[in-house]
N, C-alpha and C positions, 0 to 999 in steps of 0.2 A: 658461976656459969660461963660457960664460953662464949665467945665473941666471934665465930665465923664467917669471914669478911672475903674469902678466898674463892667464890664459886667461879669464876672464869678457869680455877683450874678442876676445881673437880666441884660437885653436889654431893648430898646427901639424901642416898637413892630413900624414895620415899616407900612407905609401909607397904602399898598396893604393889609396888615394883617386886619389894622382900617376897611380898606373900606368892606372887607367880612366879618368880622363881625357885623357891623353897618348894612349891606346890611342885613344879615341874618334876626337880629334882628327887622327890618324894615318891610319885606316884607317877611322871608321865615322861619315862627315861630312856623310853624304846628308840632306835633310830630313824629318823624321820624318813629313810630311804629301803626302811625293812616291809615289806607286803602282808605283815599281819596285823592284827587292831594293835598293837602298842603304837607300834611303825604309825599306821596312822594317825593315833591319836596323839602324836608327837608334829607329824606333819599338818593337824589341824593346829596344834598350837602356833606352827610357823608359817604358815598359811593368814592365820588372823592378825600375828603383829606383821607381818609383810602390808597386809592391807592396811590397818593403822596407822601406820609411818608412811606410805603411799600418799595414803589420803589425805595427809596432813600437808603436803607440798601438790597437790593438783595431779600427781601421779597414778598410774596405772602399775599395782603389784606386781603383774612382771618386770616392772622397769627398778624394781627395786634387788641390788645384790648386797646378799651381809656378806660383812667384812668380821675382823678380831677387833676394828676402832675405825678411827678418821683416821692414822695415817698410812694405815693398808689402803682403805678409799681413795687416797690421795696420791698414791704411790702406782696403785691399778689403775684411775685417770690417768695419769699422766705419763708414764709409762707405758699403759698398754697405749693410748690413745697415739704415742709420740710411733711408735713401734709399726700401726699401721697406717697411719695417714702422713708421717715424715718421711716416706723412703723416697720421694722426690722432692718435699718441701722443710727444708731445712732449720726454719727458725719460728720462734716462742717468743709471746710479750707476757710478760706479766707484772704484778706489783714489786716495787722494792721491800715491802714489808710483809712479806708472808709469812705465814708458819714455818717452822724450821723444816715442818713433813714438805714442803710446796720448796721452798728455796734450796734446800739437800738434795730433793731428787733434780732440779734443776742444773745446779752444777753437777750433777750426774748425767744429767743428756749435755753438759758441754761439753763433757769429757767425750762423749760419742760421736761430738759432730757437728750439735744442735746450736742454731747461734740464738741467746736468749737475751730480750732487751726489757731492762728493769725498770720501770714508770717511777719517780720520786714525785712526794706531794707535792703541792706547790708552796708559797712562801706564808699561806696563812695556813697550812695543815690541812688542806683537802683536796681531793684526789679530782680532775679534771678530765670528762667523759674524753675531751677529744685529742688528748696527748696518750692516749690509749691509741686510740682510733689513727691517729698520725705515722705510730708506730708501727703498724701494721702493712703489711708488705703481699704480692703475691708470690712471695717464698715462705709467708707465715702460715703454720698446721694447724697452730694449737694454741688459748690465752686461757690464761688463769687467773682468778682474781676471788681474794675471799669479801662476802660481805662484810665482816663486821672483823676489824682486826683486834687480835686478842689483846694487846697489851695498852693501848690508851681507849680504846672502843671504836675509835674511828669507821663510820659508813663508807666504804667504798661503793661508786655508781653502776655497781655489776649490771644492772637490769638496759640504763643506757649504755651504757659499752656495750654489750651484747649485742644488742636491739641494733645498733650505728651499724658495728660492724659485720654481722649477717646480711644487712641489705645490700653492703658493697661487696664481702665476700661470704657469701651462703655457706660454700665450702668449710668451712674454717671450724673446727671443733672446738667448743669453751665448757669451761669448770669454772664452777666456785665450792669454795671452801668455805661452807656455811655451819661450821662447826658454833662459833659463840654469835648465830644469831637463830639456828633452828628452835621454835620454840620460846625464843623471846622476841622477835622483832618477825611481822608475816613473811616467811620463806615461799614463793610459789614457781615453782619449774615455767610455768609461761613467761610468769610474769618477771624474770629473768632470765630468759633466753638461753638458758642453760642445758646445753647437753649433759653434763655429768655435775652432783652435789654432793658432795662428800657430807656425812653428818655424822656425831657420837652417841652412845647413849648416856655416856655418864655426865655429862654434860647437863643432863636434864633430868636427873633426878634418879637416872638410870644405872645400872651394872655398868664395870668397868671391862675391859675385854669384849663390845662389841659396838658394831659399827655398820654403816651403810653406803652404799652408792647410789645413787642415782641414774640411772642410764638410760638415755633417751632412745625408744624407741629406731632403728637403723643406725643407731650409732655404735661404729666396733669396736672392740679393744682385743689388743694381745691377750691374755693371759702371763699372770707374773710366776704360775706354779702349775703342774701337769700333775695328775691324777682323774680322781672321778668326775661325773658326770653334774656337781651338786651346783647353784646359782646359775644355772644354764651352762654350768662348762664355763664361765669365766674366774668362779673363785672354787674351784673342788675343794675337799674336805668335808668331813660330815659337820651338818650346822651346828652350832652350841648353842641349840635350845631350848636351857634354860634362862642361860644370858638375853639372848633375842625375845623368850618368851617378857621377860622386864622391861625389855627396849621398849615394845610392843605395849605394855602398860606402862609406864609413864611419856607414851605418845598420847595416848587416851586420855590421861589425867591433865598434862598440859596443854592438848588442843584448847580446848574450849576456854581457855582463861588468859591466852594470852594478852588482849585487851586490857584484862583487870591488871593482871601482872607488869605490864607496861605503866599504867598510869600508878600503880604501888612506889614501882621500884621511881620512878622519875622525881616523885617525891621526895624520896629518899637521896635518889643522887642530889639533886637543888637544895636538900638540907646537907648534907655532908659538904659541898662546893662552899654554901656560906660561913659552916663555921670554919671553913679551910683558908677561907680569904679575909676573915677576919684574925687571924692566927697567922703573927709574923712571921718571918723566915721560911716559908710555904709558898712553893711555884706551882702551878696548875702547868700540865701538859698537857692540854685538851682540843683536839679540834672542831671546830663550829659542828659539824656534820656527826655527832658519834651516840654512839649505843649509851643510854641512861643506865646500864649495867654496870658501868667499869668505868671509875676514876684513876686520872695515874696524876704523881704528884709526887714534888722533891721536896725534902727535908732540908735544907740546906745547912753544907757542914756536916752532916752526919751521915755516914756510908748508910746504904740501903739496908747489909745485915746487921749491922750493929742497932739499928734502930727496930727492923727484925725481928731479931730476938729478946730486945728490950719488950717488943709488945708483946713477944711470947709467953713471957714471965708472965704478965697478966691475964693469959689465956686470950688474949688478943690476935686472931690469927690472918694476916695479910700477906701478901706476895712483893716479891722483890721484883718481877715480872713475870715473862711466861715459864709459868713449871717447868719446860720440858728443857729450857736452858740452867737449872738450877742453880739461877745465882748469877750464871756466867752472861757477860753482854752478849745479846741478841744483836746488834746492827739496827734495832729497828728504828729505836730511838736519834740516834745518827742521822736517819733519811728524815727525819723532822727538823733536824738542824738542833734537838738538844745539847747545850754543850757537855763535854765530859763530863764537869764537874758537879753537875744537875742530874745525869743519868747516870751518877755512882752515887745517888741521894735518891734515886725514885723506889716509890714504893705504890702498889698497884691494888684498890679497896675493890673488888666484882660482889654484887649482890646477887641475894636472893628476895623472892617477895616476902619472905617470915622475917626478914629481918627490920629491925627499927630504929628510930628518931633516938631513944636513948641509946642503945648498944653505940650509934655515930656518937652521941656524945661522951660515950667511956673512950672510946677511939679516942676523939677530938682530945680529949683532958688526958690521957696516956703519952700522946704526940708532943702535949708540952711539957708534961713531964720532964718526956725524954730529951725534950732541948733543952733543959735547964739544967740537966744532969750529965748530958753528953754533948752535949756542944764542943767542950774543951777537954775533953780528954784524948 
């Protein structure tokens, strides 16, 4: 039986998700923008997960736009947002550890103009409300900040950041990137001060290929593509869904558990942590502040694939860090102060709540395996 240890990069969309979209794609395939009952029997399907996934962040379904994933979401915040509220103010705070979708388009607006100032942890790995807040200027448009960073779990303070810095400047447009905490850790638009949340759905048990925005209520943005009429004229295109219809059910399914699924998965982190610190040659990357989802940790001596793939072999399946760099250093690691030779040995465990205490112990006894076999080669 498999061993998958990988959800930080993707889930395993669950049955209820399969079934409405298969259902969709079966029977309810009409364009949601056509004036006959298919048309709307399509549009009530995108109507209800609109409302779903609204309601699951304190939102109001209008304020919700699908996207193809998070980093369309995160590309149309930032971008659009940089587009109208930067044509006189010039510069961007954000984390030094964002997703590649948040830090790519960032050197993309510096190519444009935009001067962007990158927050690093502090010396114990946690991120500090008011070296945000310091940073912040009245030539700043726009701050970005995800809650929960994908690759050691780390909490970042979006909700004080926010909150600090709307009272001194109201003005000021802010995103978060709440991709790996929607749905495990409580995500709530007040309660984060958030004008724009980028979210996924595969992330949560859902289809791959869609996504969402958040957009608060008079907050505008560019447009990143011109066509139709569809998410209010900010993302045209006809909706995909089928996709959204799944998004939309596995909001529904993981609303109401996150609680249970919180104290699941915490267990599981605290049991993985001790047999990892009992287990020589083993450094924990972790900061005080982080998501019980995702453990990161170095093998020492043993590159990240080679050990990898050593647990592939046994159907053991973990990440070397974030998917989307496959393989290749992220930087992220770096702005923690890991040295090289730690962050070419990490390897990144993200849970699900199905998963358990023994599956960590095939893990744990594979790990030493694999030091005993690859240490020296």
């Amino acid at each position: 039986m498999a061993v998958y240890l990988d959800n930080a990069a993707t889930t395993k969309p669950a049955d209820a998700v399969i079934s409405a979209v298969t259902d969709c794609l079966r029977c309810h395939y009409g364009n949601p923008s056509s004036l006959h009952r298919m048309g709307l029997e399509a549009e009530t399907l995108l109507n209800h997960a609109r409302k779903a996934i609204a309601v699951s962040i304190g939102a109001q379904p209008q304020e919700l736009i699908f996207t193809s994933g998070a980093t369309e979401a995160s590309n149309l915040a930032l971008r659009g947002a940089a587009a109208v509220y930067g044509r006189r103010k010039r510069h961007i705070v954000t984390s030094a550890v964002e997703h590649s979708s948040v830090q790519s388009t960032m050197s993309a607006l510096e190519e444009q103009g935009f001067t962007v100032t990158r927050i690093l942890p502090g010396a114990d790995g946690t991120f500090h409300a008011e070296d945000f807040v310091r940073a912040v200027t009245e030539d700043t448009c726009l701050i970005s900040m995800m809650r929960v960073e994908n690759e050691t779990g780390t909490i970042l303070p979006v909700g004080d950041v926010f909150r600090l810095v709307k009272r001194k400047f109201p003005q000021i447009t802010t995103h978060c990137d709440a991709v790996q905490a929607f749905m495990k850790i409580p995500v709530h638009a007040d309660d984060l001060h958030a004008d724009m949340i980028s979210m996924s759905a595969h992330k949560i048990h859902g289809p791959k290929g869609t996504g969402a925005l958040y957009l608060r209520k008079k907050t505008r943005l560019s447009p990143l593509m011109t066509g139709g009429k569809q998410e209010n004229g900010i993302r045209p295109g006809t909706e995909a869904v089928p996709l959204i219809a799944g998004f939309g059910a596995a909001a529904e399914l993981m609303q109401p558990t996150i609680q249970e699924r919180l104290e699941t998965v915490t267990k599981l982190q605290n049991a993985l942590i001790s047999m990892l610190s009992e287990t020589e040659g083993i450094t924990l990357n972790r900061s005080p502040q982080a998501s019980p989802y995702i453990v990161n940790f170095s093998v020492r001596g043993i590159r990240s694939e080679t050990m990898l793939h050593f647990l592939e072999e046994k159907q053991i399946y973990v990440s070397s860090g974030s998917a989307c760099h496959k393989g290749a250093k992220s930087g992220v690691l770096a702005a923690y102060g890991v040295p090289d030779d730690l962050a070419d040995s990490t390897l990144r465990v993200s849970f699900d709540a199905a998963n358990t205490v023994d599956e960590l112990q095939l893990l744990t006894d594979a790990l030493r395996e694999g030091q005993r076999k690859l240490i020296h080669k």
